[in-house]
DRENLUM-183259 format. One record per residue (C-alpha): x, y, z; residue number from 0. Coordinates in steps of 0.001 Angstrom, whole numbers, plus 500000, padded with zeros to 6 digits. Example, Ala and Ser with C-alpha at 12.3 -4.5 7.8 and 13.67 -1.06 7.14 Angstrom:
+--------+--------+--------+-----+
:      x :      y :      z : num :
+--------+--------+--------+-----+
: 512300 : 495500 : 507800 :   0 :
: 513670 : 498940 : 507140 :   1 :
+--------+--------+--------+-----+
//
This chain:
+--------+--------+--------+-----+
:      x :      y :      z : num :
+--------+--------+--------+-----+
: 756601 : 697948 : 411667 :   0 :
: 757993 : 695095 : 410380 :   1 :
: 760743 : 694883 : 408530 :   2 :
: 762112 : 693844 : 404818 :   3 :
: 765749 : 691765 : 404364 :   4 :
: 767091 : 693753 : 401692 :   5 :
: 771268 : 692467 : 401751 :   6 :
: 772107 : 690330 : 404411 :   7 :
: 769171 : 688278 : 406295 :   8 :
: 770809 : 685008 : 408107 :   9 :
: 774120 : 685601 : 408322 :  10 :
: 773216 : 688073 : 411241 :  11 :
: 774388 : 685244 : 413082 :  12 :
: 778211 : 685195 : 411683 :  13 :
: 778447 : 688947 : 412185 :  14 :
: 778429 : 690145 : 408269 :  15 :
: 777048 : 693371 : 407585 :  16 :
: 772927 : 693560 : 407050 :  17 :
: 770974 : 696321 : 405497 :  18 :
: 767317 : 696124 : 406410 :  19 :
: 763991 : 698519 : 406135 :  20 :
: 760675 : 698945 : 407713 :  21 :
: 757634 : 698251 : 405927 :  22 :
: 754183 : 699371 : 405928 :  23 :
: 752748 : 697081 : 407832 :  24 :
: 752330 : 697815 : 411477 :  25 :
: 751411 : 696173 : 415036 :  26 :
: 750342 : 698341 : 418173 :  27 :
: 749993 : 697097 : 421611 :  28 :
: 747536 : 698939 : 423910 :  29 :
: 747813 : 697733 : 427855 :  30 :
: 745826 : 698710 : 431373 :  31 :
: 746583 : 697650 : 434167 :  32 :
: 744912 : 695874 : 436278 :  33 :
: 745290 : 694393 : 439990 :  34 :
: 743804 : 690887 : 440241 :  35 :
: 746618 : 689051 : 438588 :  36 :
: 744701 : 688025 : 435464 :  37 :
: 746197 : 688896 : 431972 :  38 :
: 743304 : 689177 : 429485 :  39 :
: 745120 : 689295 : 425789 :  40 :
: 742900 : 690194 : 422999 :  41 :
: 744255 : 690282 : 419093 :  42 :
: 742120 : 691206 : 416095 :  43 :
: 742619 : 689053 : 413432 :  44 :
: 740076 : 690458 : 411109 :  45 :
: 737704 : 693231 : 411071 :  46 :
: 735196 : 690781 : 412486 :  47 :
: 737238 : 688377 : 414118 :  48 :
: 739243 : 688423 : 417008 :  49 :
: 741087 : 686108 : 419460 :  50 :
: 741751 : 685923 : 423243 :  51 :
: 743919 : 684320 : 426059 :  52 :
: 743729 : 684540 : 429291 :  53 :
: 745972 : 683402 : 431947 :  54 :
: 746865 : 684067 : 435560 :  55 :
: 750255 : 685567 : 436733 :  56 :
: 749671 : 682945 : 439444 :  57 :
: 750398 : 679968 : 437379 :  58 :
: 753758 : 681432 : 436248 :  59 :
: 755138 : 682480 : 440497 :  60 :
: 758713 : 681272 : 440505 :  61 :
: 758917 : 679428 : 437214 :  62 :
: 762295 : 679950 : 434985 :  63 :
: 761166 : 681750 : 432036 :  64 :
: 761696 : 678849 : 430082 :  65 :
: 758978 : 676870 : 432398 :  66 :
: 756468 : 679762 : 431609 :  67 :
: 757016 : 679703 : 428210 :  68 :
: 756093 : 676206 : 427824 :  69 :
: 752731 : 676568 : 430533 :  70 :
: 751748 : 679719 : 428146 :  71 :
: 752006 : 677853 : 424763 :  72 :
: 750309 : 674676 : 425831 :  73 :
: 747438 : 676604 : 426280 :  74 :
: 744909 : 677474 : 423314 :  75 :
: 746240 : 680978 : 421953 :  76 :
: 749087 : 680677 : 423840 :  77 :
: 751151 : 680051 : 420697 :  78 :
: 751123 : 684249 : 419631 :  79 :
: 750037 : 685253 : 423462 :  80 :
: 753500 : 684181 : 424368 :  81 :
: 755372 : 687377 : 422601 :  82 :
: 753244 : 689478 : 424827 :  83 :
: 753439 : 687848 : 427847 :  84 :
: 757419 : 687035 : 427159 :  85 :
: 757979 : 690750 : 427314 :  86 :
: 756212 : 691265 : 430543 :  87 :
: 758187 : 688129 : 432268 :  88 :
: 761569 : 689371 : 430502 :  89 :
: 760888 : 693078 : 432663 :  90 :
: 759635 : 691495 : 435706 :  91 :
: 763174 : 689731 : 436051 :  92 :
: 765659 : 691933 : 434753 :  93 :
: 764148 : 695381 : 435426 :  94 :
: 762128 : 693977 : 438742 :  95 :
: 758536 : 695327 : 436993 :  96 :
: 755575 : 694221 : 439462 :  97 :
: 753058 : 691982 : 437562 :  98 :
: 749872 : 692954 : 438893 :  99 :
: 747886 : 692129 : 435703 : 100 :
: 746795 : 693658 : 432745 : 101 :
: 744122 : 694184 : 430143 : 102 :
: 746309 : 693818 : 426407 : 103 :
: 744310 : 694836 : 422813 : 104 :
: 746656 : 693706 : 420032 : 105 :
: 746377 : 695421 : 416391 : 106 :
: 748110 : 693841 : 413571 : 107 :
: 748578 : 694012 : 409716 : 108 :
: 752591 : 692221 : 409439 : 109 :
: 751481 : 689325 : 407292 : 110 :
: 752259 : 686570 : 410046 : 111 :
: 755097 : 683550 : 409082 : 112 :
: 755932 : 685293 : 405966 : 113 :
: 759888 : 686205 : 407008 : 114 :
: 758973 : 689648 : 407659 : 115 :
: 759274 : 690020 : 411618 : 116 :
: 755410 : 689832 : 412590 : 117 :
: 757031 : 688144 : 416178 : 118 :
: 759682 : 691085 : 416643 : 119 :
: 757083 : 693626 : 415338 : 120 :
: 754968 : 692621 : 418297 : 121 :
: 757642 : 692314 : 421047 : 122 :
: 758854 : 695663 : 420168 : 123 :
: 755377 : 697208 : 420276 : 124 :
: 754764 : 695400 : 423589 : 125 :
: 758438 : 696547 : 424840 : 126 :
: 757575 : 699961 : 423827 : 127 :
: 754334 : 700291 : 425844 : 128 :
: 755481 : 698741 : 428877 : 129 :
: 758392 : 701407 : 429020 : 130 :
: 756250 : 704045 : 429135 : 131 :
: 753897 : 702500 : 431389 : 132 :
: 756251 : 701446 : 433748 : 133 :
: 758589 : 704951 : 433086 : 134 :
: 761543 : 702634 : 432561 : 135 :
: 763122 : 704500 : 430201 : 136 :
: 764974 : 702155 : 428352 : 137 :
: 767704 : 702592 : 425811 : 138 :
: 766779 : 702115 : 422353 : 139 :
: 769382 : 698860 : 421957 : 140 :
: 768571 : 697874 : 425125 : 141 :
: 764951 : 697868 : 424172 : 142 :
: 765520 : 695835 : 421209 : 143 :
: 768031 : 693048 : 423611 : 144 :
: 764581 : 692690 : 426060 : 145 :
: 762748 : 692379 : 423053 : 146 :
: 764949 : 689297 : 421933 : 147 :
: 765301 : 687810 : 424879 : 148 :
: 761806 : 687637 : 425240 : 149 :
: 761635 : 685759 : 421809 : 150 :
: 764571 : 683459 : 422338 : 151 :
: 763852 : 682703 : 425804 : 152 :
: 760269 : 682384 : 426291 : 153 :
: 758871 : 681955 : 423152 : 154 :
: 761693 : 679283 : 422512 : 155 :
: 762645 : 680832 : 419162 : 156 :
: 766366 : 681050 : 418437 : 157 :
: 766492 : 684264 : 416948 : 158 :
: 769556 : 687051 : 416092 : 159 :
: 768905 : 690337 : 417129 : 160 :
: 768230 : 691918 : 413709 : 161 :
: 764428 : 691561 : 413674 : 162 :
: 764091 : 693592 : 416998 : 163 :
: 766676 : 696114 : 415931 : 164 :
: 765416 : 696341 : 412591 : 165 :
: 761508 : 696942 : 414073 : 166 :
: 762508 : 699380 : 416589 : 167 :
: 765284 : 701674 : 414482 : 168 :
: 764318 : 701185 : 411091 : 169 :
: 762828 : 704721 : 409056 : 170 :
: 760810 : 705204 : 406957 : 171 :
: 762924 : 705264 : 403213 : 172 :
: 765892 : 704389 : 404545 : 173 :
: 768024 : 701010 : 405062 : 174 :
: 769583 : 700331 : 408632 : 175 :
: 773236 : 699146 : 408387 : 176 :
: 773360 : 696539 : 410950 : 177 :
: 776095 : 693940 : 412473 : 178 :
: 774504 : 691952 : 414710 : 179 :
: 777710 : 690401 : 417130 : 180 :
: 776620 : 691757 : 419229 : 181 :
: 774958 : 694697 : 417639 : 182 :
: 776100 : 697430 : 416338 : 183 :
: 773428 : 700035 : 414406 : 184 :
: 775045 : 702596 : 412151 : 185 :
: 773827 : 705264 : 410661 : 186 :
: 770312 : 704939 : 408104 : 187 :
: 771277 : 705367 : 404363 : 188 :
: 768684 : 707246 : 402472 : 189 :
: 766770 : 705216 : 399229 : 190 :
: 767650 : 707252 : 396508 : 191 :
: 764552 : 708059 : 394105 : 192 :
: 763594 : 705591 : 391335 : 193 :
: 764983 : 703354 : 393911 : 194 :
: 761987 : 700744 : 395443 : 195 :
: 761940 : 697490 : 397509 : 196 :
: 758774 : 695392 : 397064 : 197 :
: 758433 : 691585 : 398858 : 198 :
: 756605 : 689245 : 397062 : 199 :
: 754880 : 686584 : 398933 : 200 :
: 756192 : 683054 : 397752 : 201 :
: 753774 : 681045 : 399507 : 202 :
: 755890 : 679487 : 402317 : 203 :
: 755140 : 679779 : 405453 : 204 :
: 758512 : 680673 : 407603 : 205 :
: 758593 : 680013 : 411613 : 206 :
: 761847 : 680621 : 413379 : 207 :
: 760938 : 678460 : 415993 : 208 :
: 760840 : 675552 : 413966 : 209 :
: 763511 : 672312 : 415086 : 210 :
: 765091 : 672735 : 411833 : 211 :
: 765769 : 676328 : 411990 : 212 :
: 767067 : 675866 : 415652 : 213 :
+--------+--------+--------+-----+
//
């Protein structure tokens, strides 16, 4: 899911205390394999329309994952593609994953550049696949960490860790206590009834990768 700021939102950064929530909105990340090096990435951005990147794992051999972040993004599609991929270059270095291709199918409803962690919704969905498809069995903060790096490091978006702790933890009706330095996740408080969080779209579009939120 993604996820809903209800008390705390940038001061993740200064270590305060953060409550956050999922909400309805979900992404899913289907992924084959495949053995000829080519990543084929396919999103559906409407019931009719979809989008697609391609790219081969060749172009990427011994780049920092910095470098590949930058040859992903220049290309067309490469802009959202580069979540994905980031989470596949992010395991292929620190938990030695072989890239031998894949086939990716994207499904999304988070309302993208709205504030609401579309980008961490889809690194955690990716993240989540890829452990069971490589059995990596990865810790649930450690998941979320990957998931970050893969953001701040490939995707070149200076993130805290809330939005990938906050889309991997969070439950349904319940607000995730978070400090983020470096990150510790207590235990969910339950909504009380008559109690409801709603987000109201302002309008503005929000992109943490922007130079002035760096």
């Amino acid at each position: 899911p993604g996820r809903m700021d209800v008390m705390g939102g940038i001061a993740d950064y200064s270590g305060s205390l953060l409550l956050q929530m999922p909400i309805k909105q979900t992404t899913s990340v289907s992924i084959q394999k495949r053995n000829d090096g080519v990543f084929n990435f396919r999103t559906q951005l409407t019931k009719k329309k979809t989008d697609v990147f391609t790219i081969n794992i060749s172009e990427l051999v011994d780049r920092s994952l910095e470098e590949a972040g930058k040859i992903i993004k220049s290309k067309q599609g490469g802009d959202w593609a580069v979540y994905v991929l980031g989470c596949f270059l992010v395991l292929q270095k620190e938990n030695n994953i072989d890239l031998t291709g894949a086939h990716v199918l994207i499904e999304s409803n988070v309302p993208w550049g709205k504030g609401v962690s579309s980008s961490a919704a889809l690194e955690v969905a990716t993240m989540n696949v890829l452990n069971q498809l490589y059995q990596l069995s990865l810790g649930k903060e450690e998941l979320a960490v990957l998931a970050q790096m893969a953001e701040n490091l490939v995707a070149g978006a200076p993130c805290g860790l809330m939005d990938q702790l906050s889309s991997h933890l969070g439950q349904k009706n319940k607000l995730l206590p978070l400090i983020c330095q470096p990150h510790q996740v207590d235990k969910a408080v339950s909504i009380p009834r008559g109690i409801n969080f709603s987000g109201i779209d302002s309008g503005i579009r929000h992109a943490v990768s922007g130079a002035s939120y760096s």
